[in-house]
PASEBA-1860 file (N, C-alpha, C; in nm, 3 decimals):
! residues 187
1> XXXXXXXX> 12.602/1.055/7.884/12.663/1.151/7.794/12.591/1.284/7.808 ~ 12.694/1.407/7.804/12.618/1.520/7.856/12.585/1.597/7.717 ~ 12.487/1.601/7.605/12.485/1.637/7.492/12.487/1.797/7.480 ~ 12.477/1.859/7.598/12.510/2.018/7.605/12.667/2.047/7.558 ~ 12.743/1.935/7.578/12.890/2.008/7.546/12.909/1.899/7.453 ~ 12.821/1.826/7.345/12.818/1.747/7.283/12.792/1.804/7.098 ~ 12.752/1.952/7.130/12.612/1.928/7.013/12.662/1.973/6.876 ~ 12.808/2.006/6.930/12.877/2.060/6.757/12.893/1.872/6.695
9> XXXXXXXX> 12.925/1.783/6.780/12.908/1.592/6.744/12.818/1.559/6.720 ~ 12.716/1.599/6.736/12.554/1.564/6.694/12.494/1.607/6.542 ~ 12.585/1.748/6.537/12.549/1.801/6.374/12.609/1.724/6.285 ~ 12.724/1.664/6.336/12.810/1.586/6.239/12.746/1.445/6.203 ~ 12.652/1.401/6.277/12.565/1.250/6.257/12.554/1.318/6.155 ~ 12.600/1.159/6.111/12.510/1.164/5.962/12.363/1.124/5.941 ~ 12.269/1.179/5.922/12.150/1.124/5.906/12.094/1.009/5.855 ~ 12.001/0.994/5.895/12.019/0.822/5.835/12.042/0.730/5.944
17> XXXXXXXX> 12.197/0.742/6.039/12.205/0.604/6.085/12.097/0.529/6.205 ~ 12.111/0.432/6.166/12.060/0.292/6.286/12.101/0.232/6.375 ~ 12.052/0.239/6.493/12.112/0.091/6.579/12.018/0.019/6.597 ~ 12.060/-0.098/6.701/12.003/-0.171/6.742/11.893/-0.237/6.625 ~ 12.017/-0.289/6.546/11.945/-0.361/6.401/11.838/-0.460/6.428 ~ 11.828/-0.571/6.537/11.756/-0.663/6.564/11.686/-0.602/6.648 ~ 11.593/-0.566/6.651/11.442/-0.527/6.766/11.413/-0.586/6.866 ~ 11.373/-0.720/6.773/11.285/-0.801/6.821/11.324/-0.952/6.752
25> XXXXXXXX> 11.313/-1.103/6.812/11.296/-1.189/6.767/11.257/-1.300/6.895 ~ 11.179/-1.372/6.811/11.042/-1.453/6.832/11.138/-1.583/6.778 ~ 11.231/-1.679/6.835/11.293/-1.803/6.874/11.250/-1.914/6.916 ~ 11.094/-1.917/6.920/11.061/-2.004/7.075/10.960/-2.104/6.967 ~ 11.021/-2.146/6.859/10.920/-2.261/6.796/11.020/-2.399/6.833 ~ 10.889/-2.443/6.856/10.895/-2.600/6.879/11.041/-2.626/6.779 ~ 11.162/-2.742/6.841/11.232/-2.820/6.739/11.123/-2.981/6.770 ~ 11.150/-3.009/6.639/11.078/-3.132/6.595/11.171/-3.258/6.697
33> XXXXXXXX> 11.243/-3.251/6.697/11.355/-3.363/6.821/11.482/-3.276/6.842 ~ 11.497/-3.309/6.977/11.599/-3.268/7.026/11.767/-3.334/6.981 ~ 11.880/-3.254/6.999/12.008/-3.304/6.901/12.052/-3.433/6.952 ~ 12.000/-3.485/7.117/12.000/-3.601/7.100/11.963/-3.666/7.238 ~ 11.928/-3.780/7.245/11.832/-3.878/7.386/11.901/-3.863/7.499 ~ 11.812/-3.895/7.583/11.849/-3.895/7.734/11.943/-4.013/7.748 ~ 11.853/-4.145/7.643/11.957/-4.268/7.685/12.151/-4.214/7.626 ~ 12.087/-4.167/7.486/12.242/-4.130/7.454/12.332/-4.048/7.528
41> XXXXXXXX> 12.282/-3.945/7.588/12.359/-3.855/7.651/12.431/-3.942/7.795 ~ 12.286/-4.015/7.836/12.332/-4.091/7.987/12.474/-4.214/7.933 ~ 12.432/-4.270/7.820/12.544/-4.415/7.806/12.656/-4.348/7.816 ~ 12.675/-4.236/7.667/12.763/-4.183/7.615/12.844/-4.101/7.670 ~ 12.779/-3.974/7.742/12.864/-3.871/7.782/12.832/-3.840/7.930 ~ 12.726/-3.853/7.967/12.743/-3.862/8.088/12.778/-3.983/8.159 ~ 12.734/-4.110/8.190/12.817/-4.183/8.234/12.718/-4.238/8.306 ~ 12.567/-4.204/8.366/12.459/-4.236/8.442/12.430/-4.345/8.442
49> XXXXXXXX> 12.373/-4.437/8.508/12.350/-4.566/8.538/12.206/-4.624/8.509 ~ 12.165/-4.506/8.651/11.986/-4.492/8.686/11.902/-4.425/8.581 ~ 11.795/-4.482/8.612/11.684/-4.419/8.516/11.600/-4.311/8.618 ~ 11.651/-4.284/8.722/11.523/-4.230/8.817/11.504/-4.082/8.776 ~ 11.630/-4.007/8.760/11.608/-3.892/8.695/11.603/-3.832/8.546 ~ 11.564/-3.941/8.505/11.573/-3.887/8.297/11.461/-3.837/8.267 ~ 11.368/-3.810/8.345/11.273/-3.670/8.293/11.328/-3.547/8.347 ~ 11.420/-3.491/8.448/11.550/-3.415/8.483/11.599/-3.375/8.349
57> XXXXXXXX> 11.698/-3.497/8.345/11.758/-3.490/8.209/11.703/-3.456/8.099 ~ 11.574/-3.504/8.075/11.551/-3.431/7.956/11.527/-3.314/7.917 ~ 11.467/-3.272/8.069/11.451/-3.084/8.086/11.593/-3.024/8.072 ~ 11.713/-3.084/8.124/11.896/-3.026/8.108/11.867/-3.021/8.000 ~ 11.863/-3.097/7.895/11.921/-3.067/7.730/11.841/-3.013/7.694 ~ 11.687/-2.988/7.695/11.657/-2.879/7.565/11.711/-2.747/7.687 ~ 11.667/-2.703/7.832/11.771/-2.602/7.882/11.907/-2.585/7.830 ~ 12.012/-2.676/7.811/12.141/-2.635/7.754/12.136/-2.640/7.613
65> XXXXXXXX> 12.079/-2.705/7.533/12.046/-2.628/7.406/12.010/-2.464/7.386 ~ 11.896/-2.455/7.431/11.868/-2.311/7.471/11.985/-2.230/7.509 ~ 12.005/-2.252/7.599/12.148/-2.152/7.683/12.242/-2.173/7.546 ~ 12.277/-2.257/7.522/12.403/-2.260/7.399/12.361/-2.192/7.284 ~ 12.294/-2.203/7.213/12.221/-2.091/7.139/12.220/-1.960/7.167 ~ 12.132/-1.943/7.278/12.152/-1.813/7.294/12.322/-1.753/7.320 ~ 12.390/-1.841/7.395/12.537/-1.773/7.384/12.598/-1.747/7.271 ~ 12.573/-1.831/7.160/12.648/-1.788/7.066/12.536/-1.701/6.938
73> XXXXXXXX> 12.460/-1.706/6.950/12.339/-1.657/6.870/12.322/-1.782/6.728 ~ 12.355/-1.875/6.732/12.322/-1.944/6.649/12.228/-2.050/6.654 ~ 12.108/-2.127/6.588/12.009/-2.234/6.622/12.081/-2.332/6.574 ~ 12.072/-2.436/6.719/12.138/-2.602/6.636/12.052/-2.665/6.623 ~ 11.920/-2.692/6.640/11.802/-2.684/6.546/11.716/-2.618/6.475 ~ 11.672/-2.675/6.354/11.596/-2.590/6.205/11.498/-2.522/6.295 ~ 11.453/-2.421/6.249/11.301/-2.408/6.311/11.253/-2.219/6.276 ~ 11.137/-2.202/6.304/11.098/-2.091/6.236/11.123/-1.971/6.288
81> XXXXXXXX> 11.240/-1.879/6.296/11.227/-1.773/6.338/11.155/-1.631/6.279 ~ 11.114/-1.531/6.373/11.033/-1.438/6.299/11.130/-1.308/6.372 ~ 11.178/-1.249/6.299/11.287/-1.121/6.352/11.220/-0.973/6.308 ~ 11.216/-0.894/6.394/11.197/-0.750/6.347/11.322/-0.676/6.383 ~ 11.337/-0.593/6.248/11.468/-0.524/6.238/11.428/-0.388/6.182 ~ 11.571/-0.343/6.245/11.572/-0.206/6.163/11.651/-0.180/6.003 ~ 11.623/-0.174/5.928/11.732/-0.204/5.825/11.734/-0.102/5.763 ~ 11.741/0.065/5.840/11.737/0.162/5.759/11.853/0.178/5.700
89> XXXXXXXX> 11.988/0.097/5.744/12.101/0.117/5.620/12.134/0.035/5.565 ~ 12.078/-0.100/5.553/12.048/-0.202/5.513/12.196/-0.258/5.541 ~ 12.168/-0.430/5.503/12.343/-0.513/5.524/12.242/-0.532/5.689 ~ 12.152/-0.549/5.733/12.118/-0.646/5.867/12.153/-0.748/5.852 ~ 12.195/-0.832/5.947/12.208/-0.947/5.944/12.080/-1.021/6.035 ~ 12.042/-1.174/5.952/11.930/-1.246/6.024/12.007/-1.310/6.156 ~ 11.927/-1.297/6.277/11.995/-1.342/6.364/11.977/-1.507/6.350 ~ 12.022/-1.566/6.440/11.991/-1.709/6.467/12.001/-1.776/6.274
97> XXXXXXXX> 12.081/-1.785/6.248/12.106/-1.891/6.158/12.177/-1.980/6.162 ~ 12.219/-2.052/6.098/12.216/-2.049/5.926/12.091/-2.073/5.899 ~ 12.108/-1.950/5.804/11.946/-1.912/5.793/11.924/-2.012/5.620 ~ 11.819/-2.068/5.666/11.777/-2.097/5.488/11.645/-2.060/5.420 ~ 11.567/-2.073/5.394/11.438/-2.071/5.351/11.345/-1.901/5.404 ~ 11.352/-1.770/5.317/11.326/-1.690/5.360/11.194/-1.679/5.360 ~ 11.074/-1.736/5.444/10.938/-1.719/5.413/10.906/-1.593/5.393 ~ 10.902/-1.494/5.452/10.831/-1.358/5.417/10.896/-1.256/5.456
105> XXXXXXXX> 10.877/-1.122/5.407/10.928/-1.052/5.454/10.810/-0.901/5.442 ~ 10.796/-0.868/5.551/10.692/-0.737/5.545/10.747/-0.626/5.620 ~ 10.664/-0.485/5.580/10.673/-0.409/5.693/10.563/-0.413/5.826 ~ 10.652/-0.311/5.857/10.573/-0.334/6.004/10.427/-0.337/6.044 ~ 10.387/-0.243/5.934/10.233/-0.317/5.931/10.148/-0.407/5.875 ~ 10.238/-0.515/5.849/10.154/-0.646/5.824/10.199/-0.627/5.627 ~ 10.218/-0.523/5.571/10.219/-0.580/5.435/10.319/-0.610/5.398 ~ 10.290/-0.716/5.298/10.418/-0.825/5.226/10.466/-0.740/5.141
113> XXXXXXXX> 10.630/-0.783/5.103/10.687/-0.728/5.055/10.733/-0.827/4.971 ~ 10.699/-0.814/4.818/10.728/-0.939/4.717/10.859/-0.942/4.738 ~ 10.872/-1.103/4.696/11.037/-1.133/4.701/11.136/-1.023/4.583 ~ 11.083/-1.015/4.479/11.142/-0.919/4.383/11.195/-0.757/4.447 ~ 11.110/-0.743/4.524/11.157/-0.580/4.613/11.209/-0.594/4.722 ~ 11.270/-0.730/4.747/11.387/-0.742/4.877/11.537/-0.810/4.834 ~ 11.621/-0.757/4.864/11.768/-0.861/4.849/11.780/-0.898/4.977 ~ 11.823/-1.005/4.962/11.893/-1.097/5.058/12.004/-1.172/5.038
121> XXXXXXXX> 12.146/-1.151/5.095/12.264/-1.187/5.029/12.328/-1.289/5.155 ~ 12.405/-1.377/5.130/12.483/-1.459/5.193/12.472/-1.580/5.166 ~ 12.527/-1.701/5.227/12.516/-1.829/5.213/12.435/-1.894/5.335 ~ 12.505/-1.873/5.451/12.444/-1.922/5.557/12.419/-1.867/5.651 ~ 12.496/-1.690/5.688/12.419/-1.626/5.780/12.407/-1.496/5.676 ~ 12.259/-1.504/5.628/12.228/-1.397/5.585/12.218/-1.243/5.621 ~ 12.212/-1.158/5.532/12.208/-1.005/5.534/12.055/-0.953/5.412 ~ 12.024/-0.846/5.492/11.907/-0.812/5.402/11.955/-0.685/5.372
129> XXXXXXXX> 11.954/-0.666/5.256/12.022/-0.521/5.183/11.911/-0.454/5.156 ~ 11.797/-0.445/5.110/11.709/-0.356/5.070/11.611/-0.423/5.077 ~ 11.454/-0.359/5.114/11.477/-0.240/5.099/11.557/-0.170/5.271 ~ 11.539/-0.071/5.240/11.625/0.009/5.358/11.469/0.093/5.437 ~ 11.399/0.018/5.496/11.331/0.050/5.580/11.340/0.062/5.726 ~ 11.217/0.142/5.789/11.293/0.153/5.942/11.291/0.027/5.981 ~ 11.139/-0.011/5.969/11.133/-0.183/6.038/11.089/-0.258/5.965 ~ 11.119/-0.396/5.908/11.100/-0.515/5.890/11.059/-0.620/5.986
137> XXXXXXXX> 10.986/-0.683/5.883/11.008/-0.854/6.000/10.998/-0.949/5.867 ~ 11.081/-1.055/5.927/11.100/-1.100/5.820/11.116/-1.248/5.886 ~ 11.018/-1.371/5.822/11.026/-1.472/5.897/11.100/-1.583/5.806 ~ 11.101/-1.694/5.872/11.267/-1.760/5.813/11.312/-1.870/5.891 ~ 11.305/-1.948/5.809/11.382/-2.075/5.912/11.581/-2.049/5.893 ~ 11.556/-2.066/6.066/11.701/-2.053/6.091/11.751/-2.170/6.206 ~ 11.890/-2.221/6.106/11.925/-2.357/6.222/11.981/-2.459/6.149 ~ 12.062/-2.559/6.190/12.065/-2.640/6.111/11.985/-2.773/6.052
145> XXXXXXXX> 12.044/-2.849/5.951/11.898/-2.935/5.986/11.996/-3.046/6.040 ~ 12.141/-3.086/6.016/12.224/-3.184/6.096/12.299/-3.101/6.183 ~ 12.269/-3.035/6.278/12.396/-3.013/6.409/12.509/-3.060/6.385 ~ 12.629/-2.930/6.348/12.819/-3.022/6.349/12.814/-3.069/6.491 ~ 12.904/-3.166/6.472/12.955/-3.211/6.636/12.971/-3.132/6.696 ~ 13.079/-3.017/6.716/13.109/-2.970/6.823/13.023/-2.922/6.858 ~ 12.926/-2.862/6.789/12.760/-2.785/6.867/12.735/-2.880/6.949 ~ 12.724/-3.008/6.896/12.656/-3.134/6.999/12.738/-3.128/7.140
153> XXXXXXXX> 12.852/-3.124/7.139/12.964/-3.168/7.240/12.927/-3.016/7.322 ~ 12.946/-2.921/7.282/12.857/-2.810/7.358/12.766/-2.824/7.418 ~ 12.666/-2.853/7.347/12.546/-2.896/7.407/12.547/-2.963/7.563 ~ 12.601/-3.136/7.484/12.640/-3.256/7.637/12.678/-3.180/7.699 ~ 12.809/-3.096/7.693/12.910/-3.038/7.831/12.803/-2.963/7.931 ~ 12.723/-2.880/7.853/12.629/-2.769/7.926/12.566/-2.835/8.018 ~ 12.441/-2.981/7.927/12.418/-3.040/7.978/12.447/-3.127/8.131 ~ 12.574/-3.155/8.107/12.622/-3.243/8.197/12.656/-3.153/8.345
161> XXXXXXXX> 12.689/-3.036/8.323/12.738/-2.912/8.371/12.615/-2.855/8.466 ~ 12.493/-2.867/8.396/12.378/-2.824/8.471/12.330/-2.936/8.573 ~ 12.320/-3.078/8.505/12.323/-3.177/8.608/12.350/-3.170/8.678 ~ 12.505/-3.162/8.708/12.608/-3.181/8.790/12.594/-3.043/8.894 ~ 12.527/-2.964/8.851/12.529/-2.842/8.935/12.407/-2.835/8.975 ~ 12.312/-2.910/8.969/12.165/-2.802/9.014/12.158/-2.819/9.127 ~ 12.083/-2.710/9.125/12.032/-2.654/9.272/12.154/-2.503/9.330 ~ 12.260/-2.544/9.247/12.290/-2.415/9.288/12.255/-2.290/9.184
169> XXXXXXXX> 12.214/-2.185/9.250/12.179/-2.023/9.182/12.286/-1.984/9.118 ~ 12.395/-1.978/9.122/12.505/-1.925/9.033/12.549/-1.982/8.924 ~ 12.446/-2.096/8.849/12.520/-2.187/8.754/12.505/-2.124/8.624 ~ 12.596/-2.102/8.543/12.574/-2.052/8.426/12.646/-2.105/8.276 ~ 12.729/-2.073/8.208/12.792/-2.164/8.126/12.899/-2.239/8.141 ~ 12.879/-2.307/8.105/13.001/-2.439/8.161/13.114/-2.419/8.066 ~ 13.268/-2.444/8.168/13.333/-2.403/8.102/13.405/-2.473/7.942 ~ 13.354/-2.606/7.957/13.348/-2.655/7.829/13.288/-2.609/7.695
177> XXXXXXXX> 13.188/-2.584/7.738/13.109/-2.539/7.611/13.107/-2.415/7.588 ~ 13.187/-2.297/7.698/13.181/-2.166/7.630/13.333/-2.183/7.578 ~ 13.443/-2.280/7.603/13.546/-2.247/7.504/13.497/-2.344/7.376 ~ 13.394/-2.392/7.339/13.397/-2.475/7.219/13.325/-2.363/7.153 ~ 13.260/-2.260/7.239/13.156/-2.199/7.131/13.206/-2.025/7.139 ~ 13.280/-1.979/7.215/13.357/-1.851/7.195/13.387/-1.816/7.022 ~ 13.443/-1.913/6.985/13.493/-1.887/6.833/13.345/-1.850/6.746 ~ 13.248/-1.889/6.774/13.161/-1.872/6.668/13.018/-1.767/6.744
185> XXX> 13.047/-1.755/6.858/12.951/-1.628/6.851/12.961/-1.522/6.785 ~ 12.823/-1.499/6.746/12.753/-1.451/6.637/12.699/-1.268/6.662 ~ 12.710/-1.246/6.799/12.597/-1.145/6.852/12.664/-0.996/6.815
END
């Protein structure tokens, strides 16, 4: 954008606004068990016989967990996320939910911000309305604690999808699980 033939549009910003509401987030805590076994995935949905590759397999599913998550921005396991945001016009939304349990919320330099001097509105993918600071972080378990099916069936497909494909470089979402999970990305 050439802001020289721009700048009578620039006076008109309104002051104040924000982007790039999410900064930063820190995703990468341990889930306590994965949404479900190597034996289950092998009886059930994949169809596998052998046992020779189910340490493979077990690396596919938390990988297609991961990948499925990140496609749609939602956690299908609970677990602790820590997000830095911008919320100078407040109404951010927490990424990676359904968010429940808001442990803390500070500014950017480390001080807490009592629960009384923050709103936080929604049911399951929350929004932080105030205060209206530049940056927050605000940590929080986000995820479910029972995975709906179709997350699961996402999951297997990815799963099965990466199996079935490795070794090749071009593998990316399988087409099963990005039409089960198109409807509910989040990003």
């Amino acid at each position: 954008m050439d802001f020289n033939r721009n700048v009578d549009k620039l006076i008109d910003w309104p002051a104040g606004v924000s982007f790039n509401q999410v900064l930063d987030v820190d995703n990468t805590a341990a889930v306590v068990a994965e949404l479900f076994s190597v034996g289950q995935f092998k009886s059930f949905y994949g169809k596998i016989d052998t046992s020779d590759e189910d340490s493979l397999i077990e690396s596919l599913i938390i990988a297609a967990r991961r990948m499925c998550e990140q496609y749609c921005g939602i956690n299908f396991k609970a677990r602790t996320v820590v997000a830095t945001i911008n919320n100078l016009n407040g109404g951010t939304y927490l990424p990676y939910g359904p968010v429940g349990t808001v442990a803390s919320v500070s500014d950017i330099d480390g001080n807490v911000i009592e629960s009384g001097n923050y709103k936080i509105t929604g049911s399951q993918f929350k929004q932080i309305q105030w205060p209206t600071e530049n940056y927050l972080v605000v940590t929080y378990t986000g995820g479910y604690a029972d995975c709906p099916n179709d997350l699961l069936t996402a999951v297997k497909a990815q799963t099965l999808f990466l199996y079935e494909n490795r070794g090749d470089s071009t593998v990316g979402m399988s087409p099963q699980a990005a039409l089960i999970l198109n409807p509910l990305i989040r990003k």
